[in-house]
C-alpha positions in Angstrom: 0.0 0.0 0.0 1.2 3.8 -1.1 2.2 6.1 1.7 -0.4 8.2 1.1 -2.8 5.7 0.8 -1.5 4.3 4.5 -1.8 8.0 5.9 -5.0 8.6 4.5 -6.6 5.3 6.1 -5.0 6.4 9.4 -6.7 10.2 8.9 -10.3 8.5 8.2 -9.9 6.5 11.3 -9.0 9.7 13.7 -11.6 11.8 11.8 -14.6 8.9 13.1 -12.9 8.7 16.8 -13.6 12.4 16.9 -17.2 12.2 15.1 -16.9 12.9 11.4 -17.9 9.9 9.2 -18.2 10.3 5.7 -21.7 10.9 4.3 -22.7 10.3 0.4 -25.8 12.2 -0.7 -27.4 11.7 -3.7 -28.8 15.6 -4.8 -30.7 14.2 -7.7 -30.3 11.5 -10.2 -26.6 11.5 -11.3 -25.5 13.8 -9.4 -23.4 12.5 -5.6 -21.7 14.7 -3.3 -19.5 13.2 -0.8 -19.3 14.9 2.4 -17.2 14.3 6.0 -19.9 15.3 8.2 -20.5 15.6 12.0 -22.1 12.6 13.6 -24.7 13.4 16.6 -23.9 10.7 19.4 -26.5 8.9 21.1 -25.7 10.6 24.3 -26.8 14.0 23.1 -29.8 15.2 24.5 -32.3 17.0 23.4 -31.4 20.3 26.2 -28.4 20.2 25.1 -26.6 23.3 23.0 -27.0 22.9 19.3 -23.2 23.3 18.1 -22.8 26.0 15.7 -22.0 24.6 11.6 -19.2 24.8 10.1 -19.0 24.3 6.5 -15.3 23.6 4.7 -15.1 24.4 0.9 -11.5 22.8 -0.4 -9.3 24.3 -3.3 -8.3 22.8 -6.3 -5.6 20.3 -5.7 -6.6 18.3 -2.7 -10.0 16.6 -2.3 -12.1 18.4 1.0 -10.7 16.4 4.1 -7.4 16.2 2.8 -7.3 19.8 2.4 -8.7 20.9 5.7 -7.8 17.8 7.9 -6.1 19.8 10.6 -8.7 22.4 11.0 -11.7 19.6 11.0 -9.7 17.8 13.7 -9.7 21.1 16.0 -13.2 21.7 15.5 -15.1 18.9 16.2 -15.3 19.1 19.6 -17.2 21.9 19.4 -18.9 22.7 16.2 -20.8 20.4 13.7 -18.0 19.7 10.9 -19.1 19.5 7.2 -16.3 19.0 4.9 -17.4 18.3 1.5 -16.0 17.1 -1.9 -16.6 19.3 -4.9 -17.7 17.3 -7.9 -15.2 16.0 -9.7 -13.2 16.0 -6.8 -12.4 12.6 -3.8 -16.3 11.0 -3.9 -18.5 13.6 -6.0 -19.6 12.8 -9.1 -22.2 14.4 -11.9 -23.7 13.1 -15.5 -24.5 16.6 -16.2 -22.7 19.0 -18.0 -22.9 22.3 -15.9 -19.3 23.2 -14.4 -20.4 26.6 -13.6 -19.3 27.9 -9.9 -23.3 28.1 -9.7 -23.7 24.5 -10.0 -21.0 23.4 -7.3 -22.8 26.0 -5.2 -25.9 24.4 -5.9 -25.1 21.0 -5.2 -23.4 22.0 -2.1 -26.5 23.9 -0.4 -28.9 21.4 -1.0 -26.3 18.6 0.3 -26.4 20.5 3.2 -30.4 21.1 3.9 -30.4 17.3 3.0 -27.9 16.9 6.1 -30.2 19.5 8.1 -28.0 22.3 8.3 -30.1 25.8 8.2 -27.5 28.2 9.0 -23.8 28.0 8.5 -20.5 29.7 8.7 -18.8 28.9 5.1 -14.7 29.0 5.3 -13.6 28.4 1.7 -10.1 28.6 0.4 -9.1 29.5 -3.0 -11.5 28.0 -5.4 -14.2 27.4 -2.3 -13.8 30.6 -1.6 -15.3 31.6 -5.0 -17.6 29.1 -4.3 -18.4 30.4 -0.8 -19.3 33.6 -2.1 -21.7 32.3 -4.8 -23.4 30.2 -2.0 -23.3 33.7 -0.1 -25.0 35.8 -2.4 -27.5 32.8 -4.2 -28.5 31.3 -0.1 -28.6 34.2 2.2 -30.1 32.3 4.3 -28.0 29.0 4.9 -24.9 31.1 4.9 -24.7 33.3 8.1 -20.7 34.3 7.9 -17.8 33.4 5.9 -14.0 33.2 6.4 -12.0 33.4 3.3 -8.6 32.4 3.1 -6.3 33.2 -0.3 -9.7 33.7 -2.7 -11.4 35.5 -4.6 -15.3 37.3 -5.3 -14.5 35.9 -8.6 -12.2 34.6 -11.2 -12.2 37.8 -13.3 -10.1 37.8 -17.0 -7.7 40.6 -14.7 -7.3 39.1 -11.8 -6.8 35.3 -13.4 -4.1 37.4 -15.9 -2.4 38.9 -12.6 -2.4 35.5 -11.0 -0.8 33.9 -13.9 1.7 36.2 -15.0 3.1 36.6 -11.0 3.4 32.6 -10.8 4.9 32.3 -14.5 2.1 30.2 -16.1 -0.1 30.9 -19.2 -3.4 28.9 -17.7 -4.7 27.6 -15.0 -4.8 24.4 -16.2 -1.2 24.2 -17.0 -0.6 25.4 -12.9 -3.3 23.3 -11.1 -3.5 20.0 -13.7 0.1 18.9 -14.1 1.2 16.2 -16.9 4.0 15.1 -15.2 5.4 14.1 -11.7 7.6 17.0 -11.5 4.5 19.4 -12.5 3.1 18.2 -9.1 6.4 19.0 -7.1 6.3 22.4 -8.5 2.3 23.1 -7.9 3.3 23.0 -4.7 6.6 25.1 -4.4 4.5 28.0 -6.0 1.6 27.5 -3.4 3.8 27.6 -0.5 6.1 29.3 1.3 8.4 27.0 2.4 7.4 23.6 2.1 9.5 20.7 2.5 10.5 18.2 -0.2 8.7 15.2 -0.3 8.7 12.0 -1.2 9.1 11.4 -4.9 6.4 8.5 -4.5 4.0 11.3 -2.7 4.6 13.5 -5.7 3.1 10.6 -7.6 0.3 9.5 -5.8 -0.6 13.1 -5.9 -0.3 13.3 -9.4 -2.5 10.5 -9.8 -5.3 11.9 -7.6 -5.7 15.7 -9.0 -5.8 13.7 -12.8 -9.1 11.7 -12.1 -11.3 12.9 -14.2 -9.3 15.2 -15.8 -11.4 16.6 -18.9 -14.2 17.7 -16.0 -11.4 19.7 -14.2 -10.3 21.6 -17.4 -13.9 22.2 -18.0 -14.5 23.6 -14.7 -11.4 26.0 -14.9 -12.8 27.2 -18.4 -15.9 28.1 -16.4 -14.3 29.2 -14.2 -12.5 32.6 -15.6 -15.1 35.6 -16.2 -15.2 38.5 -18.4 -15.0 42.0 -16.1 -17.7 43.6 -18.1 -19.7 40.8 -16.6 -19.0 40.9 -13.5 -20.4 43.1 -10.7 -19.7 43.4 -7.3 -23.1 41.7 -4.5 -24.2 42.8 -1.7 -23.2 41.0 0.9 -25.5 40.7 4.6 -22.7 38.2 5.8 -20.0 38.9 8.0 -16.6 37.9 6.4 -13.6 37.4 7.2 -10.4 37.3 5.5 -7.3 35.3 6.7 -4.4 35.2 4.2 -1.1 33.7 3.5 1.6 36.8 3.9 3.3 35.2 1.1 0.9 33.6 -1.4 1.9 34.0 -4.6 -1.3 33.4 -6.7 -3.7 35.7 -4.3 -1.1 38.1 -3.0 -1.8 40.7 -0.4 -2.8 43.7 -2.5 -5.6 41.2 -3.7 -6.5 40.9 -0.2 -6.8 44.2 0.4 -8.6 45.0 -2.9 -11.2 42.3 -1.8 -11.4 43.4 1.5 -12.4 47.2 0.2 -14.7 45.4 -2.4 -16.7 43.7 0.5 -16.8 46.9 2.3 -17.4 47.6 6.2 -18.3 43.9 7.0 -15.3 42.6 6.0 -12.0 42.4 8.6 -8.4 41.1 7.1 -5.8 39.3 9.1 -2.9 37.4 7.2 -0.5 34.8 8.8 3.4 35.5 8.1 5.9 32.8 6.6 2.9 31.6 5.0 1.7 30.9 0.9 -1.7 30.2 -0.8 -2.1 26.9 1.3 -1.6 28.5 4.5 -4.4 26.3 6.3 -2.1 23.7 5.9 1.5 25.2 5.7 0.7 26.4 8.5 -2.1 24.5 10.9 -1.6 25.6 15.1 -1.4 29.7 13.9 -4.3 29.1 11.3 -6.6 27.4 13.8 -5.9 29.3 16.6 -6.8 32.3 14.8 -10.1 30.5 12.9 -11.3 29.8 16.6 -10.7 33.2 17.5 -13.3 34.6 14.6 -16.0 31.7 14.5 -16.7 32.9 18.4 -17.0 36.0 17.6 -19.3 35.0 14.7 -21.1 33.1 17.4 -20.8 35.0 20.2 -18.6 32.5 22.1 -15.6 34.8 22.4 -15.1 34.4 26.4 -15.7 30.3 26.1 -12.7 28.4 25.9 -12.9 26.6 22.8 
């Protein structure tokens, strides 16, 4: 058995010791989401406190629990976890041919009032994020709050032509889909800061993952990029916060700051140092602590120790 293979059994079976079992809902005929969800134990009772939901949306290498393992782990004592696979992505799956953002958003809110979530806070990283914010704007009321971390409103021709030309590729597809083992090792350079070298057998595995169902993927990065004429700026009723990697390369910090002035007054910024574009997993302990720090205050749990 792979390495990663052999890490990702041992990662399921901490995830269900905590609670969080994997959960495939069907959202209509051909069309499965997988989700990692909370499980309620049979010692809850009925008095007690309903944990607050937490929804994580995954970027575009990694399927959803890989992605935010570390955060789901530090959660789950006290908030109802949902980490879900877009489709196209670890156990999601569609026969149709929609590959808009919409669509994922879609699928994703009605996966959710199927698992009977009616309010959530969303925290979406790069291509969640954009997702996030469509769920945002198109499901007021599922989504209470968002945290975004290295993301965009959306994909615009000028930002996706500022993103490319900073990390030295001509598409997205080129960046995030790889045709070779070596592709994979440098992905990951450009969406770090620092990251160790790994395995050359990792490299693989991973580069056997992010190519399942390949043809889907370049279709949804086509989908992804919008014209700016098109594009105009909601209005958003959720909080939102934005927690960035100092040093992401794809997203940088003026893009931060550009979003943050886009969202307007209900939007706070906070960015982690000696961190890149995956800085919920470059760099885990500062990331949670400071993701516990804003889902009290979204709650209103900010003198609880949690």
């Amino acid at each position: 058995m792979s390495l990663l293979k052999i890490y990702k059994f041992l990662l399921h079976g901490v995830l269900k010791l905590v609670g969080i079992s994997p959960q495939t809902i069907e959202i209509e005929p051909g069309t499965v989401m997988n989700i990692w969800a909370s499980t309620e134990t049979s010692n809850n009772t009925s008095n007690q406190r309903k944990k607050p939901a937490v929804v994580f949306l995954h970027g575009f290498c990694f399927d959803g629990i890989l992605t935010w393992q570390f955060q789901a782990l530090a959660l789950a004592k006290d908030y109802s976890v949902y980490v879900p696979d877009f489709l196209f992505f670890g156990g999601s799956i569609t026969d149709k041919t929609e590959r808009s953002v919409e669509f994922q958003a879609e699928c994703i809110a009605k996966a959710l009032t199927k698992l009977g979530v009616e309010k959530c806070t969303l925290v979406g990283m790069s291509y969640g994020g954009m997702v996030g914010f469509k769920m945002a704007e198109m499901y007021p009321d599922l989504v209470e709050s968002m945290v975004v971390s290295c993301s965009v409103m959306a994909l615009t021709e000028s930002i996706s032509n500022a993103g490319l030309e900073r990390i030295g590729f001509s598409s997205w597809a080129d960046y995030l889909l790889p045709v070779s083992v070596k592709g994979v090792e440098t992905l990951l350079q450009v969406a770090s800061y620092n990251l160790p070298k790994l395995p050359n057998c990792i490299y693989k595995e991973i580069f056997e993952g992010i190519n399942n169902y390949r043809k889907e993927k370049v279709e949804l990065l086509k989908a992804l990029v919008v014209s700016d004429k098109e594009f105009t700026i909601p209005c958003y009723q959720q909080r939102i916060h934005l927690l960035w990697g100092e040093n992401d390369k794809i997203f940088d910090l003026d893009t931060a700051l550009n979003l943050k002035q886009q969202i307007g007054e209900k939007a706070t910024l906070k960015y982690i140092e000696k961190a890149g574009h995956i800085v919920q997993l470059e760099r885990p302990f500062m990331y949670n602590s400071q993701l516990k720090k804003i889902l009290a205050s979204f709650s209103g749990r900010e003198n609880e120790n949690i």
